[in-house]
C-alpha positions in Angstrom: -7.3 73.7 186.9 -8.5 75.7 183.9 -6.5 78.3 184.8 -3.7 76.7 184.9 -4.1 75.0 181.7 -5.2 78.5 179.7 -2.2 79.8 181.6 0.1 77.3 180.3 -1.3 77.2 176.7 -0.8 81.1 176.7 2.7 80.7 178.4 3.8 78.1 175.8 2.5 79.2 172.4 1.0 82.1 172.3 3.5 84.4 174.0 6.6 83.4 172.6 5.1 84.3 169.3 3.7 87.5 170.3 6.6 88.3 172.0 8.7 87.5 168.6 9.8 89.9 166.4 8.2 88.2 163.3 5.1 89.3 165.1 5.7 92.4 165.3 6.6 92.9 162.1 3.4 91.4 160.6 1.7 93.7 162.2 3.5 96.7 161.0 2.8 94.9 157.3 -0.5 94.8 158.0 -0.7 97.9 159.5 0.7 99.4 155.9 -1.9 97.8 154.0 -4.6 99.1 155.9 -3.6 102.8 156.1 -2.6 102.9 151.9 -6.1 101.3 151.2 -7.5 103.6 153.1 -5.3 106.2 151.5 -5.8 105.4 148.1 -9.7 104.7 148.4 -9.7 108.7 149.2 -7.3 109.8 146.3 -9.7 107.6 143.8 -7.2 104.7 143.5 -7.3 101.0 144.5 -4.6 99.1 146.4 -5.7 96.4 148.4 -6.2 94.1 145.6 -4.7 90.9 144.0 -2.9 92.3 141.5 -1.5 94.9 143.9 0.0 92.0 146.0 1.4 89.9 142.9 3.1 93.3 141.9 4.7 93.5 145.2 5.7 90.2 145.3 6.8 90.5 141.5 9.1 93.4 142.7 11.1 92.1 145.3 12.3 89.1 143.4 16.0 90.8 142.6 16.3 92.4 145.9 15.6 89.0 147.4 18.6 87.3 146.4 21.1 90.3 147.9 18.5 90.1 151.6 19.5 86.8 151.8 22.9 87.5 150.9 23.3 90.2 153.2 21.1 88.5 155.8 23.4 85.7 156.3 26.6 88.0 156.2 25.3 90.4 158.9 23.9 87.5 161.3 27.7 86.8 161.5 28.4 90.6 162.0 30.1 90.8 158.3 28.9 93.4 155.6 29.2 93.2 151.9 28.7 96.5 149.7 29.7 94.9 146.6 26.5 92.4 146.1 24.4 94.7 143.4 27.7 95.4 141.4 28.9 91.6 141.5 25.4 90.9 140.2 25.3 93.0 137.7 28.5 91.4 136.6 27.2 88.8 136.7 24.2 89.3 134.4 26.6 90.9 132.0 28.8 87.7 132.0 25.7 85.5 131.2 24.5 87.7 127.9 28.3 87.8 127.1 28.6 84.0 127.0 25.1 83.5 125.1 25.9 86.0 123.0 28.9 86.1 122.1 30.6 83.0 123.1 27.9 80.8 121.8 27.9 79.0 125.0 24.5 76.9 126.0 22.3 78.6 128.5 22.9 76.7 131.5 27.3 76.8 130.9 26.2 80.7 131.0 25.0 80.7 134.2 27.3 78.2 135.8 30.4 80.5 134.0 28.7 84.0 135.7 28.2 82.6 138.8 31.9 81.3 139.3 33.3 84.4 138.6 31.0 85.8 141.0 32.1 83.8 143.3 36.0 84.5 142.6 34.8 88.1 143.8 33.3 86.6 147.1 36.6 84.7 147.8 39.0 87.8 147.5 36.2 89.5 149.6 36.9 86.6 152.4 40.7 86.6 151.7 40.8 90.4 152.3 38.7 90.6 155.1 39.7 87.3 157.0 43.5 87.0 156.3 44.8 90.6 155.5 42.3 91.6 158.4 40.7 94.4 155.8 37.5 96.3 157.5 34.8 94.6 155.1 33.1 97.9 154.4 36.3 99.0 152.4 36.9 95.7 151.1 33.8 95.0 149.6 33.5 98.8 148.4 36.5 98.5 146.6 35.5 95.1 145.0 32.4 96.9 144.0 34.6 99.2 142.0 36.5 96.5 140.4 33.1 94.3 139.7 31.9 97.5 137.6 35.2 97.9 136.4 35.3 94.9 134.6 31.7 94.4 133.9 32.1 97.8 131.5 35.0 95.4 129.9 33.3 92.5 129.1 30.4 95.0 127.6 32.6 96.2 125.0 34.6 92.9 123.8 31.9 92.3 121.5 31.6 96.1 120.5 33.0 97.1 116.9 34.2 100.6 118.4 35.5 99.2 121.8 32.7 100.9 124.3 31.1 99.5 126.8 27.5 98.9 125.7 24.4 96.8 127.3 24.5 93.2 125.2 21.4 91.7 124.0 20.8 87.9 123.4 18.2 85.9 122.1 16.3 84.5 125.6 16.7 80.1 125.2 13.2 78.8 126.8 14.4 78.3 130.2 16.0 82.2 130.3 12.8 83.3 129.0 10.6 81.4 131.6 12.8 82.1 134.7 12.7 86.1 133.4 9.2 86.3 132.4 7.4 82.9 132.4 4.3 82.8 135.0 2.5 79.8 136.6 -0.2 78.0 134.9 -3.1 80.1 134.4 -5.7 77.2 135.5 -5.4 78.3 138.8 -6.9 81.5 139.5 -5.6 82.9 142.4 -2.3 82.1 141.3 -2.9 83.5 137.7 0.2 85.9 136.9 2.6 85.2 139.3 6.2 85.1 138.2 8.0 82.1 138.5 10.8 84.3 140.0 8.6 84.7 143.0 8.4 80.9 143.1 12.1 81.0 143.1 12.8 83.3 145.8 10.3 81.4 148.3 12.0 78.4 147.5 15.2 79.9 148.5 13.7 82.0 151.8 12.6 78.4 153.2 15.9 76.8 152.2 18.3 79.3 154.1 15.5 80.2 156.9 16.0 76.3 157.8 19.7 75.9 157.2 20.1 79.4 159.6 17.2 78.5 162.2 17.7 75.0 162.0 21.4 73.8 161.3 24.3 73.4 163.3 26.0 75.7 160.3 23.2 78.3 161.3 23.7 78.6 164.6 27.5 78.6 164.3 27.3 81.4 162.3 25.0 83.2 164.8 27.4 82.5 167.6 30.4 84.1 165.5 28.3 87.0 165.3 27.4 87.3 168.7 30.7 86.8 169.4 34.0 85.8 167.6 35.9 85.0 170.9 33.2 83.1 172.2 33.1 81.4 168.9 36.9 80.5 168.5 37.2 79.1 172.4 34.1 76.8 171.0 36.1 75.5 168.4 34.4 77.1 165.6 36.2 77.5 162.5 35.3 81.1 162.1 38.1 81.6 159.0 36.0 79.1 157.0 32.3 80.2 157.5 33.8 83.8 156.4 34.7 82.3 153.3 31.5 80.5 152.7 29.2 83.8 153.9 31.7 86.1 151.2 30.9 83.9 148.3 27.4 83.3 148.8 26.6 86.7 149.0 28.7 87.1 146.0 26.5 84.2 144.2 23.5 84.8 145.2 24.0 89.1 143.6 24.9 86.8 140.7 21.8 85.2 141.0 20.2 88.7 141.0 22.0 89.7 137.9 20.6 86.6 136.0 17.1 87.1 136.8 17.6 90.4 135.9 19.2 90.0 132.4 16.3 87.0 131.6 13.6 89.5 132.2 15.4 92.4 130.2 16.7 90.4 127.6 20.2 91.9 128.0 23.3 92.3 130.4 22.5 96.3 131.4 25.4 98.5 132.9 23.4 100.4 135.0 21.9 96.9 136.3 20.8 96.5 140.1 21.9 100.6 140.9 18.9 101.0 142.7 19.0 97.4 144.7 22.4 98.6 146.3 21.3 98.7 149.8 18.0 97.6 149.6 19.4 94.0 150.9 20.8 95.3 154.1 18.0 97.6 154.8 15.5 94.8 154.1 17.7 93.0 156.3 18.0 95.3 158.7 14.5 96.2 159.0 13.5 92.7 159.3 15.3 92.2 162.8 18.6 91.4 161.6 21.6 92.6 164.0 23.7 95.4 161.9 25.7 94.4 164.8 25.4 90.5 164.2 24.4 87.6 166.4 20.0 88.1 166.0 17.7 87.9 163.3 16.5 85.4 160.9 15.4 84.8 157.3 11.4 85.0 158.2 12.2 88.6 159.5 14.1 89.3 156.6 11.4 88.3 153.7 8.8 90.5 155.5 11.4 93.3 156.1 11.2 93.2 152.2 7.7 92.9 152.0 7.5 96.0 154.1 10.1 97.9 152.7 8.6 97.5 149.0 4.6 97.9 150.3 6.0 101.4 151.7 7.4 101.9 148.4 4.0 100.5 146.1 2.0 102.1 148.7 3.1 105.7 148.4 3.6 105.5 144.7 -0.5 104.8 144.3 -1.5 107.4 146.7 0.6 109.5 144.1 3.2 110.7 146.8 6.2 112.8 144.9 8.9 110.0 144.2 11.7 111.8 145.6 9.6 112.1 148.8 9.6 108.6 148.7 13.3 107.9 148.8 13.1 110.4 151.8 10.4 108.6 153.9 12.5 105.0 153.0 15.5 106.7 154.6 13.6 108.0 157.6 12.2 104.1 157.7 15.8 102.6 157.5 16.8 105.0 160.3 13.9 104.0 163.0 15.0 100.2 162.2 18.6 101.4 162.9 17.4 103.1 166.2 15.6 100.2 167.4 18.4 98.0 166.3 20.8 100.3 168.3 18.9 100.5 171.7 18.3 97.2 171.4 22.0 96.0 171.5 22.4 98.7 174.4 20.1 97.1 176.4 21.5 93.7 175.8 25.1 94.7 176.4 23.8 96.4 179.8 21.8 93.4 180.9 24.9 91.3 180.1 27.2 93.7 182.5 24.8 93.9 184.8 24.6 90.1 185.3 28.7 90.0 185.4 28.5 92.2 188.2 25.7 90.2 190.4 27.9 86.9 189.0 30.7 88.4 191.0 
């Protein structure tokens, strides 16, 4: 009998969530922390520490926005290259409005983020009606997002170029870019409210994807659109929802970007082009749609950035590092790839036995 029950405990708790891919990539975090401590013990530095972890938290706040963003988008087997140049538009359009425009702080962001989101509907429109492949739709909406992101830079420039705009930072600008949580609590001393932020919105769309009939809809769609249609989903309309959310949540990006700096940068969220997808893909999300989740994603960040931090401290060459992060991407791509293999060969294989 207490077999049984050990065997029915293990069967219905503890193996599904070994056998989840949230496990494993725990332990690959973990793994990470435990090799760079040990690395940078040897090379005299010190990374397992608290203010090595608020740093890496700290450091994914702007990339977190565009995982989610892209997470949601390649659940439903969608892409979007145009997120980190949308943002930055976006962060441009909010110093622009403050600055220039004299418009209140929170007018600033709601104007930004609407014309983000005009971005994210012609995405949609092109990909969904005209039938556009999204990789060249988004790309060249990227273009256009830069495009016009360089022109609102220089409206407010006496010699007509495109420059970065600085504005004074109202109190709420200045505590979502900078401000921290109260210092009476020690082990939460120094962390950004940004990072406060981006959990909120991890827990908000891991439910509505894990837990919502909109969720699994759009994981359906992804898995596939045929399927999908005969079920009577409204694939046409969830395109257009998954378009301008990615769109406003790179806006949301951009903002948290040009309250930390200050300013509305040009060269704003370059380096955060693909670091959504790859976080996104790394953390178990389909490239191919229908699999993966927000948990998955936020450590797929978590792990991507650690790899990052971590090599920096044990003072490996930083163009090394852009190399190893590549090599990284690729294994999550390989495993991605002979996953979907395997699934698509199981799925024949039980159409032929069906017959």
């Amino acid at each position: 009998m207490e077999n049984t029950e050990n065997k029915s405990f293990w069967q219905k708790y503890l193996k599904p969530l070994v056998s989840h891919k949230v496990f494993t990539l725990i332990l690959l975090l973990l793994g990470l922390w435990i090799i760079f401590s040990i690395w940078a013990n040897i090379v005299g530095n010190t990374f397992f520490s608290l203010p090595t972890m608020r740093n890496i938290l700290a450091s994914i706040v702007l990339s977190s926005f565009l995982t989610i963003g892209a997470g949601c988008l390649l659940i439903s087997g969608a892409l979007d290259l145009s997120q980190a140049a949308v943002g930055a538009f976006g962060g441009m359009v909010m110093a622009s409005a403050i600055a220039g425009w004299g418009l209140p702080w929170y007018l600033a962001i709601l104007v930004a983020l609407a014309l983000c989101a005009v971005f994210g509907a012609i995405n949609a429109l092109l990909v969904d009606k005209f039938r556009f492949p999204a990789f060249i739709a988004t790309l060249s909406m990227s273009y256009m997002a830069k495009g016009l992101m360089y022109l609102f830079s220089s409206l407010g420039s006496a010699t007509g170029t495109a420059q970065n705009i600085q504005f004074m930072k109202p109190p709420v600008i200045q505590l979502l870019g900078t401000g921290n949580l109260s210092k009476s609590i020690p082990v939460l001393k120094d962390i950004p409210v940004g990072v406060v932020v981006m959990l909120i919105f991890f827990i908000i769309y891991g439910v509505i994807m894990s837990k919502t009939t909109f969720g699994k809809k759009v994981v359906l769609m992804g898995g596939n659109r045929y399927a999908a249609h005969l079920a009577g989903i409204n694939s046409s309309a969830i395109t257009y929802i998954l378009f301008i959310n990615s769109a406003v949540l790179g806006g949301v990006s951009g903002i948290f970007n040009s309250a930390k700096l200050g300013q509305g940068q040009l060269l704003a969220l370059q380096t955060n082009q693909f670091t959504g997808i790859t976080a996104a893909i790394l953390g178990g999300i389909s490239f191919g749609g229908g699999a993966g989740g927000m948990g998955g994603a936020f450590i797929g960040l978590l792990i991507l950035n650690t790899f990052q931090i971590g090599m920096s401290t044990v003072k490996v060459n930083p163009f090394w590092i852009n190399v190893f992060t590549g090599i990284l991407l690729l294994v999550a791509l390989s495993f991605d790839f002979f996953a979907r293999l395997r699934a698509g060969q199981k799925t024949a294989r039980q159409a032929r036995e069906a017959k």
